[in-house]
N, C-alpha and C positions, 0 to 999 in steps of 0.2 A: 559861811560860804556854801555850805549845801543847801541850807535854806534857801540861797537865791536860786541857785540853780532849779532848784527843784520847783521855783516858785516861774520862773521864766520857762521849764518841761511844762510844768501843768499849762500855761495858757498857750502854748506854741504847738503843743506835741515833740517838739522836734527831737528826733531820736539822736540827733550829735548831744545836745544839751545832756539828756538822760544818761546816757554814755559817759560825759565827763564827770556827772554826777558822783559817779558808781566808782572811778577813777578816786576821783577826791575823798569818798567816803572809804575804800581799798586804802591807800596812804595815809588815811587819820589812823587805821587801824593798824597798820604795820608800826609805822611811828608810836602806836600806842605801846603797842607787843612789844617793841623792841627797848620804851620806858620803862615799863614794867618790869622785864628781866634784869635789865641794868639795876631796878633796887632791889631784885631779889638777890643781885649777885651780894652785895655789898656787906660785908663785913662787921659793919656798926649796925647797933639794934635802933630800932624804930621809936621815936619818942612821942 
């Protein structure tokens, strides 16, 4: 998904595009953060 976006910013300029981009990539990262902790919480060892 950010690929398109980014691919539709590059040929537009349009600064909403860019914007939602930075949006989407914001959210992969939170969602990432908040995977992440969840297995550090976890109690069972890593196989």
């Amino acid at each position: 998904m950010i690929d398109f976006t980014w691919k539709i910013f590059s040929q537009t300029g349009n600064l909403e595009t860019y914007l939602l981009m930075k949006e989407i990539e914001r959210e992969y990262q939170e969602t990432t953060d908040i995977n992440f902790n969840e297995l550090i919480q976890t109690d069972s060892p890593l196989s």
